[in-house]
Structure formats: structure tokens, C-alpha cells
C-alpha positions as CSV (number, residue, x, y, z in Angstrom):
1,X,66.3,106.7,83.9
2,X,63.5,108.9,85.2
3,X,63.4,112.2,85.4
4,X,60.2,112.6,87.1
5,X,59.1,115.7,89.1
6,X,62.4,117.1,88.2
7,X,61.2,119.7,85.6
8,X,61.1,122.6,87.9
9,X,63.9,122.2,89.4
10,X,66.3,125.3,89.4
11,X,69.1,125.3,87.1
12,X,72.1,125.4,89.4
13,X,73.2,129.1,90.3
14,X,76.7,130.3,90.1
15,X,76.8,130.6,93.7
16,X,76.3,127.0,93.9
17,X,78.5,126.1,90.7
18,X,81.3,128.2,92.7
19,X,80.7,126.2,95.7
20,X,81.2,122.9,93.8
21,X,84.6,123.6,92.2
22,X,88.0,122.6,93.8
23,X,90.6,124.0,92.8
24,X,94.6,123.8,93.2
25,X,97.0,126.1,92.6
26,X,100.4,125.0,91.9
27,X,103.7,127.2,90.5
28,X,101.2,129.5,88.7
29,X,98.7,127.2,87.2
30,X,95.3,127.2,88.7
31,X,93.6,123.3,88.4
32,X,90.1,123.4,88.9
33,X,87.3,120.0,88.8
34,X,83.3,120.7,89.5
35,X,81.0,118.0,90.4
36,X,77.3,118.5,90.0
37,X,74.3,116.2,90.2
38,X,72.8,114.8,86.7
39,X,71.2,117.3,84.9
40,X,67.5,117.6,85.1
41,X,65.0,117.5,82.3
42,X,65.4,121.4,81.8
43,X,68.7,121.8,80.9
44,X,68.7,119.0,79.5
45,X,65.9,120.0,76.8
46,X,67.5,123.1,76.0
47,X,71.3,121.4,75.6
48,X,69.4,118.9,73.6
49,X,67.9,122.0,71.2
50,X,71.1,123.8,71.0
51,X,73.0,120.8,70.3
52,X,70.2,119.6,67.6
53,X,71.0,116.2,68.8
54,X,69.3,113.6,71.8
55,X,71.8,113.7,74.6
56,X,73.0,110.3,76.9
57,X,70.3,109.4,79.5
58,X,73.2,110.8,82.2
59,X,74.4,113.9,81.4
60,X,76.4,116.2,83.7
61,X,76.2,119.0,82.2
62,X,77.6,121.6,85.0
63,X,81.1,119.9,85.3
64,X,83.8,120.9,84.5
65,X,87.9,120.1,84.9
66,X,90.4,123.4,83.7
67,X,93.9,124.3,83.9
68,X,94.5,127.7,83.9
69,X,97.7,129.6,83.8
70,X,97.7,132.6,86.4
71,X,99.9,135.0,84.8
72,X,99.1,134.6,81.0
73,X,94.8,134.1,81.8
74,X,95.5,131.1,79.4
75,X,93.0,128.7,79.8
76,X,91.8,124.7,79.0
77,X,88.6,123.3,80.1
78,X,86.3,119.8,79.3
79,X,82.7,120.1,79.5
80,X,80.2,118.4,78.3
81,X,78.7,120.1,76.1
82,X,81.7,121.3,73.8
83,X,81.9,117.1,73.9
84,X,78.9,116.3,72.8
85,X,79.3,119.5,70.2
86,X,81.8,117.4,68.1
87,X,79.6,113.9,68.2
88,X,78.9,113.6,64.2
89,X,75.5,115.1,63.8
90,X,75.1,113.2,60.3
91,X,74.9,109.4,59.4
92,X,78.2,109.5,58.1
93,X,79.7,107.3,61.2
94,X,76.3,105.9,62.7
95,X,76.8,102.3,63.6
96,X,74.7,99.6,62.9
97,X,73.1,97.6,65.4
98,X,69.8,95.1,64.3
99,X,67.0,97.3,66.1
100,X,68.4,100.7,65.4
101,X,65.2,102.3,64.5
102,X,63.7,100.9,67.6
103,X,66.3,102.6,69.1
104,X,65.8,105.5,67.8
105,X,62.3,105.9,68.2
106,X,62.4,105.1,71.6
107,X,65.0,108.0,71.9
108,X,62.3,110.4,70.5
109,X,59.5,109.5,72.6
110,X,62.7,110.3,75.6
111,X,62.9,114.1,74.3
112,X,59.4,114.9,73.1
113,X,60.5,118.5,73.7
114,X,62.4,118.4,70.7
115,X,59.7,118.6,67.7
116,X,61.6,118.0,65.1
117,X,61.5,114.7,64.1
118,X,65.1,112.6,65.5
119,X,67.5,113.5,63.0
120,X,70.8,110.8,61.8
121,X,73.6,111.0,64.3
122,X,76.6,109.0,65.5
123,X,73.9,107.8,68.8
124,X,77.3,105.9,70.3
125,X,78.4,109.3,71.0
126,X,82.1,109.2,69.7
127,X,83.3,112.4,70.3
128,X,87.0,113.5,69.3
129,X,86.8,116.4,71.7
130,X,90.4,117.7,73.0
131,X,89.3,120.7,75.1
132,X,88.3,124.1,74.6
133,X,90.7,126.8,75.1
134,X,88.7,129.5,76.5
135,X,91.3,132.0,76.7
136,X,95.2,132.5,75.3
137,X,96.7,130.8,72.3
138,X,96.1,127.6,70.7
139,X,98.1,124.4,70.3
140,X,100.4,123.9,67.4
141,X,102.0,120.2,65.8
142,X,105.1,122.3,65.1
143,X,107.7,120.9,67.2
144,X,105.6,119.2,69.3
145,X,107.4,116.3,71.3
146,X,105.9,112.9,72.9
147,X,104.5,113.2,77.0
148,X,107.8,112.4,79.3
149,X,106.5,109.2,80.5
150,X,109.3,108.5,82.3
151,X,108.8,111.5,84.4
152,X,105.7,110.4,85.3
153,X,106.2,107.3,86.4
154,X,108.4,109.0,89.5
155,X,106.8,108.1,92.8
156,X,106.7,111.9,93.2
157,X,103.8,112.8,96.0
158,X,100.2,113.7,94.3
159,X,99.2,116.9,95.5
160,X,95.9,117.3,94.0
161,X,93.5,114.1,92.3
162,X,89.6,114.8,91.0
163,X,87.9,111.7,88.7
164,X,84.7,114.1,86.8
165,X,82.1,112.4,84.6
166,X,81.0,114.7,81.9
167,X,78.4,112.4,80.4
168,X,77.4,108.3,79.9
169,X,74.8,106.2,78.1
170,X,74.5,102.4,77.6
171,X,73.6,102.8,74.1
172,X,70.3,100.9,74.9
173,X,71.7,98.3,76.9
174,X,73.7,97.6,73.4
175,X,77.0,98.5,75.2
176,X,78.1,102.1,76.9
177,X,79.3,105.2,75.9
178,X,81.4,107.2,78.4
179,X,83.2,110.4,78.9
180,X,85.6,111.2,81.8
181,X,88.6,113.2,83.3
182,X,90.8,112.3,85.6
183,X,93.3,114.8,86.8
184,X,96.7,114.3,88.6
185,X,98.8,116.9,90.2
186,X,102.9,116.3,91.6
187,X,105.2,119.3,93.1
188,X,106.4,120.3,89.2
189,X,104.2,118.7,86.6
190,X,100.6,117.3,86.0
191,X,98.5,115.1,83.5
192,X,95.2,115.4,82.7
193,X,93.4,112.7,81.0
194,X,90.1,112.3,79.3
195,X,88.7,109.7,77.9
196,X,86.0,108.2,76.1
197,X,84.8,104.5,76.1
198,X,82.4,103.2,73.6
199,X,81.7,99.6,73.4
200,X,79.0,98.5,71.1
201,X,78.3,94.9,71.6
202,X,79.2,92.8,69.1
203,X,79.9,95.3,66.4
204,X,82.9,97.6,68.0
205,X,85.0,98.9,71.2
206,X,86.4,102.2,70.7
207,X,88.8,105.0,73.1
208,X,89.4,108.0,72.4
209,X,92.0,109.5,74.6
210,X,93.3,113.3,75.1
211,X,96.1,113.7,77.6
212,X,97.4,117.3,78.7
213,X,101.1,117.1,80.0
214,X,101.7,120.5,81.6
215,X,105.6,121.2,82.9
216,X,105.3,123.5,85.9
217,X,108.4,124.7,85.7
218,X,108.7,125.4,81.8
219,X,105.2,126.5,81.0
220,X,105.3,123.6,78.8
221,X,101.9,122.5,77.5
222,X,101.3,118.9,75.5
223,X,98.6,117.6,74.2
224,X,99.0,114.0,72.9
225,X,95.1,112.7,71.4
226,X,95.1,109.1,70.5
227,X,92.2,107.0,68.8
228,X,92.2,103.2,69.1
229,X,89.2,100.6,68.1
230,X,88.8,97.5,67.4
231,X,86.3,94.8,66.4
232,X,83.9,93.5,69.3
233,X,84.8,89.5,68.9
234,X,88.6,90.4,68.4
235,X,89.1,92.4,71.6
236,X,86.9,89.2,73.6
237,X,88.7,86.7,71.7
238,X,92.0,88.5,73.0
239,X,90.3,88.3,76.7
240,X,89.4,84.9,76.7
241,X,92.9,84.0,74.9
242,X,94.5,85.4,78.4
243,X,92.6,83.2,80.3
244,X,89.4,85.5,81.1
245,X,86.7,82.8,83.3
246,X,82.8,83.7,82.1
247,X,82.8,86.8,85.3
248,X,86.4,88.1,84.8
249,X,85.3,89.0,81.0
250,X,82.0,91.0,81.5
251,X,84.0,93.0,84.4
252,X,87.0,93.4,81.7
253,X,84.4,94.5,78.9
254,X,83.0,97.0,81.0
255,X,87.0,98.9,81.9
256,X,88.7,100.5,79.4
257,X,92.1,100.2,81.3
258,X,92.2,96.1,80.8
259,X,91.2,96.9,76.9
260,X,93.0,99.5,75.8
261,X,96.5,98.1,75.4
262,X,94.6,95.4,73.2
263,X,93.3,98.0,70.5
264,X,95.4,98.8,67.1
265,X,95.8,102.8,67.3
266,X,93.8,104.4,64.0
267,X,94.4,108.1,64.9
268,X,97.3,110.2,66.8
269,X,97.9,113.8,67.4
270,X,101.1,115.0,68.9
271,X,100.5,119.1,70.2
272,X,102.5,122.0,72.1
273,X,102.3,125.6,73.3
274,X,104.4,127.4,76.1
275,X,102.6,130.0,78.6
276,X,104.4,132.6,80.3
């Protein structure tokens, strides 16, 4: 993707940030999404400096989804940055592909403006990012209870709806790495979930998923984070075992939501708090 001609562009003001945020309020909890253009090449050198990392070729790094609780000032938000923060900035958990150095020199010559030389980093940009509490108390596994599921299956009216991408790369044209929220809002609850999709062709296919269950009524806060990945062939052998024609596959490789129920779960967290 080119960025060309966009270097002097202005980095958005907070007028216009303010402009760009919706927001709901809804029994005393304020839910807010911003949607921004892709960042241009100056905030995206400096977020690549202070992050000591390359970032995906589409970054959005002025959105934003929060819940915030009027009367306590508690407050959650996912950006992208606080993301890419937690993306493992060692080779500890770099995957392999056969023309990874390619890859990674390539990725230098895309952010001359960092000097240093590319350092080792997890490039499929698996992040196990659960928010950032800006304000108020954090969440604790002590009594912590599973989402009511149940509750939100109801057909109850949806009030407020945003979809925000914080940041995606195809990995090269290797695969795709991809971060999102969506948020949903009914008359006494809401669920926010954000996701990230990583599929590495031929190696891996990976989600990494952090719902937030709020209770309107309660002040009840969840936070339920799961981690599931599996092998590339075994999730397409699964597809083409249901029946997938040639099309139908590269369309179900592409959506998390016809792959997820097929990955073994590795990882779950199971959080609470209570505003007021």
C-alpha cells in the first residue's frame, strides 16, 4: 500500500477526533466507537518508534471503541496501539514461513524511518490485548462467572451497533492478520467483542477473542478472553470434510466466524468487576 504524498498530512485534531466518535448512553454507561481514515506515514513512523516494532501496512491508529461508566468515571477502551503494545517484541513466538528474511527485509526498506536495523518480532501480529482500563478499578478472576449467553440470545431490540478496525496486514500475502471490535447495545445489557484473526498459510490459523459482558442494571462487568489455534491443513481439511467446493473454501479461510468453532481452545480467562 502506498503512502505517497501523504507525509504532510496533519495528524487529525481533537476537534476532528471529537467529530468522529458516536457515542450511546444507556442506564449510565457511556458507549463510544471512532472511525478515522488509515493512518498516514507520520504517525505511523512515530507509533512505529515508540512501539520499537514495524506496524501492519493498515493501521488505524485514531480509533477507538470504550465503555464508560458515568457515575464511577470507570472506564475501558481498545486502541491500536495498546494492541500492537502486547505483540511479542522478541523471537520467542515468531513463526516460520520459507522466505521470512525476505520478508523481513522488505519490511525494512517499508519503514526506513526507523534506523535501527528490523529487530525479531512475532511479524503475524498476535496480540493477547484485553483492553486498557483508563480509569477506575481493574478486573479480578475471583468470583468471576461465565457471559449469560442465554440472555443474549433474546431478540431484545439493538439500540446502538459500531464494527471499528484497529489494524490489518496480509502478512505478505502469506495469510492476514486482523484486529476488530464490534459492539452491540439492547435496553439492559451489551457485549463488546474484539477479535483478532491470524491465518498463516499453511503453517497456522489463530483467534484471539476478548468479550466484555456489561449488565446495565447491576453494574456487572465480564470479561471472558479466549485463545484458540489450530494447524493450517487441519482447519482446511475440516472445510473440505463439510463439503467446501474450491470458491466456498478461500471465502471460509478468509472469515473467522466459519473457523472458529473448528479450533481446539489453548487459553481462557474468565474476569469480573462491579461499578457503581
Amino acid at each position: 500500500m502506498s503512502f505517497n504524498g501523504a507525509i504532510d498530512e496533519p495528524f487529525p485534531t481533537p476537534a476532528s477526533a471529537e467529530q468522529s466518535t458516536v457515542s450511546h448512553t444507556q442506564k449510565g454507561f457511556k458507549i463510544s466507537a471512532r472511525k478515522l481514515p488509515i493512518s498516514k506515514s507520520g504517525p505511523i513512523d512515530e507509533m512505529s518508534k515508540n512501539l520499537d516494532i514495524p506496524v501492519p501496512e493498515m493501521i488505524f491508529g485514531d480509533n477507538m471503541v470504550s465503555i464508560e461508566h458515568i457515575a464511577s468515571g470507570w472506564r475501558l477502551e481498545f486502541n491500536a496501539y495498546d494492541a500492537l503494545d502486547r505483540v511479542d517484541k522478541t523471537d520467542k513466538t515468531m513463526l516460520k514461513v520459507s522466505y521470512s528474511k525476505e520478508w523481513s527485509s522488505s519490511r525494512e526498506k517499508t519503514h526506513e524511518g526507523i534506523k535501527e536495523v528490523v529487530k525479531p518480532f512475532d511479524w503475524s501480529y498476535s496480540s493477547d490485548y484485553k483492553g486498557t482500563i483508563t480509569k477506575g478499578k481493574q478486573f479480578t478472576a475471583v468470583g468471576a462467572e461465565p457471559i449469560p449467553i442465554e440472555l443474549l440470545k433474546r431478540p431484545d431490540p439493538i439500540l446502538f451497533f459500531e464494527e471499528v478496525l484497529l489494524y490489518e496486514s496480509e502478512l505478505d500475502d502469506n495469510g492476514i492478520s486482523v484486529l476488530s471490535c464490534k459492539i452491540r447495545v439492547m435496553p439492559d445489557r451489551m457485549l463488546l467483542l474484539c477479535r483478532l484473526f491470524m491465518r498463516l498459510d499453511k503453517v497456522l490459523v489463530r483467534i484471539r477473542d476478548t468479550r466484555i459482558y456489561v449488565d446495565f442494571s447491576t453494574g456487572k462487568v465480564i470479561r471472558d478472553y479466549t485463545e484458540k489455534e489450530d494447524a493450517f491443513d487441519k482447519v482446511k481439511n475440516s472445510l473440505l470434510f463439510s463439503g467446501r467446493l474450491p470458491d466456498d473454501l478461500t471465502v471460509a479461510l478468509r472469515d473467522p466466524n466459519q473457523i472458529a468453532h473448528l479450533l481446539p481452545e489453548v487459553k481462557h480467562d474468565l474476569e469480573i468487576l462491579t461499578v457503581s
